[in-house]
N, C-alpha and C positions, 0 to 999 in steps of 0.2 A: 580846316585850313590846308592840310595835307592832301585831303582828297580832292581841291583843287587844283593840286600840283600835278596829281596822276590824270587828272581824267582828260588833258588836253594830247595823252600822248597814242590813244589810236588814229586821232583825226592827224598826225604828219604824215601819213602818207596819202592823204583825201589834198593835204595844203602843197603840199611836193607838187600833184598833178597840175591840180585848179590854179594855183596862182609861180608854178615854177619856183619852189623855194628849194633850193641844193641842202645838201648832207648841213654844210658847213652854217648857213642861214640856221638848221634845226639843231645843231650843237652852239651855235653862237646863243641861238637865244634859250638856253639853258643856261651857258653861261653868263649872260645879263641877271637870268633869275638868281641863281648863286652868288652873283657879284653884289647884284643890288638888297638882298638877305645878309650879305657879309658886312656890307657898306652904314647898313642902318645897326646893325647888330657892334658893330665896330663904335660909333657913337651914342648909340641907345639903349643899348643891351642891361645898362645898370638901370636903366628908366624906374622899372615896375619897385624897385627899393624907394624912389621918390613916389611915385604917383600911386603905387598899391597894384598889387598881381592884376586885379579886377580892370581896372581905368586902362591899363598897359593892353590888355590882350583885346578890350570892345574894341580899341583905337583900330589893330590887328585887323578886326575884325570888319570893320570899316574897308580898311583898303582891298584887303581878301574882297569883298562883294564887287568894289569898281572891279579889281582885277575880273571877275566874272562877266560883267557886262562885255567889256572887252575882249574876251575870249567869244563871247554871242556874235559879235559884229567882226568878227577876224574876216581880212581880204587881201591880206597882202603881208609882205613882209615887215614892213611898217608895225602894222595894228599887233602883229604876234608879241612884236620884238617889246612894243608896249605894253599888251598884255603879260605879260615875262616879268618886266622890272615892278610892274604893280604888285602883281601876286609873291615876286622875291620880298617887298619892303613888307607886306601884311606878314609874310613870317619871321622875316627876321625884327619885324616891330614886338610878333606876340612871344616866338619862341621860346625865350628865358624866360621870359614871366610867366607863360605856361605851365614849361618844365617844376620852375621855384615853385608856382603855386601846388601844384601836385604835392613834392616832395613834402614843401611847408604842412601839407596836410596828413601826411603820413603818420601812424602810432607808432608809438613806440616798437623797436624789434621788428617792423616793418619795412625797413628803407632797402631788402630787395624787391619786394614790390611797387613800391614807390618808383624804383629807376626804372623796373622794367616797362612801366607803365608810360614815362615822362618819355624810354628812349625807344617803345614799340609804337607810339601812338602816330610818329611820322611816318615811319613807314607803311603800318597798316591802312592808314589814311589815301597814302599813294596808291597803295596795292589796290585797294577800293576801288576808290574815283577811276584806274587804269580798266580795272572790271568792268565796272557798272558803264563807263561811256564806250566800252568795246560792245557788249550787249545793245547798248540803246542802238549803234552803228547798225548793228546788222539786224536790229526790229526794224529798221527803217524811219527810224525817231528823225524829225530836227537836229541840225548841230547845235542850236541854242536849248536843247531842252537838256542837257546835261548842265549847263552853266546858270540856266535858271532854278534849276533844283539847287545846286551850291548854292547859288547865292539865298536862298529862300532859308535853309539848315545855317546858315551862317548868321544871318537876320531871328532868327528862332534863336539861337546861342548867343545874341547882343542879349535879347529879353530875357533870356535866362540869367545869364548876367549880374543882371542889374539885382537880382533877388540871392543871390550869392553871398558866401562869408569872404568878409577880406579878410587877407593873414599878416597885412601891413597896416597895422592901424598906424592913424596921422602917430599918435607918440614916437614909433619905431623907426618912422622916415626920414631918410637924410635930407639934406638941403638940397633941392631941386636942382640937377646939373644934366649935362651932355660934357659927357669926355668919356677917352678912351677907353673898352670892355675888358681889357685885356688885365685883368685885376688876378693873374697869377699869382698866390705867396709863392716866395722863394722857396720855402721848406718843400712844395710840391712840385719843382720845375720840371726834373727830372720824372716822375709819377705822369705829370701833365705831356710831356714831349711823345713817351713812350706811348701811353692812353690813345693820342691824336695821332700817331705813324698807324697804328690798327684804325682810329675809325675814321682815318683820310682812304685807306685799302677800301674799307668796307664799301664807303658812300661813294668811288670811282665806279665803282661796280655797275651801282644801283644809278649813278649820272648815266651812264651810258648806255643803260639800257632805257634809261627815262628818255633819251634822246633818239637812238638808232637800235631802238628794239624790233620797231615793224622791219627793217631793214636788213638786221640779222637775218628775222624768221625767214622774209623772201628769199633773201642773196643764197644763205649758207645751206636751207632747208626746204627752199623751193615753195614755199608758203607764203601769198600774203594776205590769207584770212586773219579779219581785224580781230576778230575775239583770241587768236591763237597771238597774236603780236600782242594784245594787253595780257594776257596769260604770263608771258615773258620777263616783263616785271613783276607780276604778283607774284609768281613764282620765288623768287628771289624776298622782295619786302616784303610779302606778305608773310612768308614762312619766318621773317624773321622775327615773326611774334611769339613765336613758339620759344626761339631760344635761350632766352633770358630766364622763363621758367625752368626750361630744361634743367638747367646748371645753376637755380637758385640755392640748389642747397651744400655747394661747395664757397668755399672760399674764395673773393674776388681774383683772387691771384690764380688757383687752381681752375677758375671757370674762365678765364681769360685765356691757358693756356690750351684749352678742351676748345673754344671757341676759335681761337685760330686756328691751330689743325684741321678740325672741319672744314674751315673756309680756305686755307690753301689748297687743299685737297680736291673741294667742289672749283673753286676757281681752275685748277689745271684740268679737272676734266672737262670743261664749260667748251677750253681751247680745241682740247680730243677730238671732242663734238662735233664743233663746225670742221673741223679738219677730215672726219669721217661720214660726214651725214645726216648723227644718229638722232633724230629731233627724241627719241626714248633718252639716251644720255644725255642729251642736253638737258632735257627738263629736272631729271635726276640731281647732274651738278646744280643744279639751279638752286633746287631743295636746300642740298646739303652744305652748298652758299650759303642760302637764306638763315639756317638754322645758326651756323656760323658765324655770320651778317649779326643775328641778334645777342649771342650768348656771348662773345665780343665787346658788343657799345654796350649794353647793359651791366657785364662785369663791369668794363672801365669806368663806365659813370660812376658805378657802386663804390671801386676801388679810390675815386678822389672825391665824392663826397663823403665816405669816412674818415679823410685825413683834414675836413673842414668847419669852419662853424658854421651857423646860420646866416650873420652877416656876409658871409663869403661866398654863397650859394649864385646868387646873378650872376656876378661876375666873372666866377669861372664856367659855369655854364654858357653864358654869351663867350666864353673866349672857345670852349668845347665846340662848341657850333659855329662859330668864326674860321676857326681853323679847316671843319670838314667842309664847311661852305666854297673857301678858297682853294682850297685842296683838293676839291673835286674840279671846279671848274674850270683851273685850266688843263687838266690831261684831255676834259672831255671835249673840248672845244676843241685841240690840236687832234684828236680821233677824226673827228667831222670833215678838218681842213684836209689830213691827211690820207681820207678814205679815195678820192678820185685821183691820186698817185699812186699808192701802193696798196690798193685794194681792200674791200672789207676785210678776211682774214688775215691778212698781214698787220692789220689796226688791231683786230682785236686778238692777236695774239702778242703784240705790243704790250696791247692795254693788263691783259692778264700776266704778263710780266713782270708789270710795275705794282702790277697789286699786289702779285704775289713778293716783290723784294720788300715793301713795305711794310707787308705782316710779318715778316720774317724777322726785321728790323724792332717790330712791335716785340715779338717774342722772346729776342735776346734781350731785351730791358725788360722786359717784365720777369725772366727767368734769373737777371745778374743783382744781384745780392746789394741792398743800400740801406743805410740808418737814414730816418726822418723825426724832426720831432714834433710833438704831437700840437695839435691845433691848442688854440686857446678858445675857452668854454666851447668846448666841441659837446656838440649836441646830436652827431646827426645819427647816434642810434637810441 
């Protein structure tokens, strides 16, 4: 699902040329994808508790393919912006029921692997698909032959599917509904607000360069080899699968606070960078982002799935990812509008500013001292 997300983002500067799509067109419709993942995630997100983990994510699965079609047939600003909201609702249809289903499956003594899996598997996915269609660019492939391989792996994971354990059998299910995801207990408001100021930070990062990566490379670094502009994000998401292990074996709180530091750190050098030249320190901060990036949303998840039960698991999750959804898309979209007034550097030393006050933000609540009480039949170690 992921790696349909990443791998439309070497071809923006093939769509910039061929059909005239500005800065603001390639962050708009990033933002469409965000909105429309936020949107269905907002009224759907508890689905997979009625319909079972399984049924929830084939449906996902489903839209993910049309979305690839239409990335095949892209000609205009139109068909992208199309493309976008398709591939936004396939994630935000399967995401939580993904996630759930993972975690649901986890053993005992297990649930940091479990999150890192459920919170690395987006990004690496990204980092991929950003890879593999920067490669296929400069083998000289078709622009449909990336989108036909997704959809092909996405159709292979429907039929696998089907031969799957559910972990909601009918007994367990609530009564079939669409209302709001936003199923925060009170006991974890504050856990919850603090969790989402770090991974709204994170995933600005990772928006903006899903959007204005090729653009970076060129502007700031003089480059605009396609495998060097999808580098750019993997860099970043991709590393950030390392981080969640990195710091699995401290305490969610202690690994939360090891994860931001990194990633303030890598974020202000990111800024350095373009300010200096140095495409070596850039890819650097990029790392040390990425690494950041993960040991971050992986503690956080960690840190409010232990304050929860298992009935509670969708629903905060769909609000986890609600939140970064919306939270990314609109800084990333005013980047876009606001890059042909005050120039790419001036955007993106903005944008690492806001990230950086956010983590910052993230850091002093996770560092200020609170009583919580404890979930009821909490299960989730």
């Amino acid at each position: 699902m992921s790696f349909g997300s990443g791998a439309p983002v070497p071809f923006f500067p093939l769509y910039e040329q061929a059909y005239g799509i500005p800065p603001a067109g390639l962050t708009g419709g990033y933002a469409l994808y965000i909105l429309s993942a936020a949107a269905v995630l907002l009224f759907a997100g508890r689905l997979s508790d009625s319909l079972g983990r399984k049924s929830v994510t084939m449906f996902g699965l489903l839209f993910s393919i049309a979305g690839c079609a239409c990335f095949a047939v892209v000609d205009g600003l139109a068909s992208l912006l199309l493309a976008r909201v398709l591939t936004g609702c396939a994630v935000g249809l399967s995401m939580s029921g993904i996630a759930s289903y993972v975690i649901d499956l986890h053993r005992p003594g297990r649930l940091t692997l479990a999150a890192t899996i459920a919170g690395a598997g987006t990004p690496f996915g990204t980092a991929l698909g950003a890879i593999t269609a920067g490669l296929l660019i400069e083998w000289g492939a078709a622009p449909q032959v990336p989108f036909i391989g997704i959809a092909t792996v996405n159709a292979l994971a429907l039929i696998g599917l089907i031969f799957a354990v559910e972990t909601r059998p009918p007994g367990s299910r609530a009564a079939l509904r669409l209302e709001f995801a936003l199923a925060v207990p009170t006991r974890i408001r504050f856990a919850f607000i603090t969790a989402c100021a770090g991974f709204v930070a994170t995933w600005i990062l990772g928006g903006m360069y899903q959007s204005l990566g090729p653009t970076i490379t060129a502007t700031s670094f003089y480059d605009d080899d396609r495998i060097l502009a999808a580098s750019v994000l993997a860099s970043v998401v991709g590393t950030s699968v390392f981080g969640g292990p990195l710091t699995a074996r401290f305490r969610a709180r202690t690994a939360t606070i090891i994860g931001l530091a990194m990633f303030v750190v890598g974020v202000g050098s990111i800024a350095l960078a373009a300010h200096v030249h140095s495409l070596a320190l850039f890819f650097g901060a990029n790392f040390l982002s990425g690494l950041g990036f993960g040991a971050t949303f992986a503690a956080g998840l960690r840190a409010l799935l232990e304050r929860i039960s298992a009935d509670e698991r969708a629903g905060v999750i769909s609000a986890v990812y609600l939140v970064s959804y919306v939270g990314t898309a609109i800084p990333t979209f005013f980047a876009g509008v606001l890059v042909p007034q005050l120039g790419l550097t001036a955007v993106l030393d903005l944008t690492c500013a806001l990230i950086i006050l956010l983590a910052v933000l993230c850091l002093v609540g996770t560092i200020w001292p609170r009583r919580e009480r404890p979930a009821p039949n909490h299960d989730a170690n």
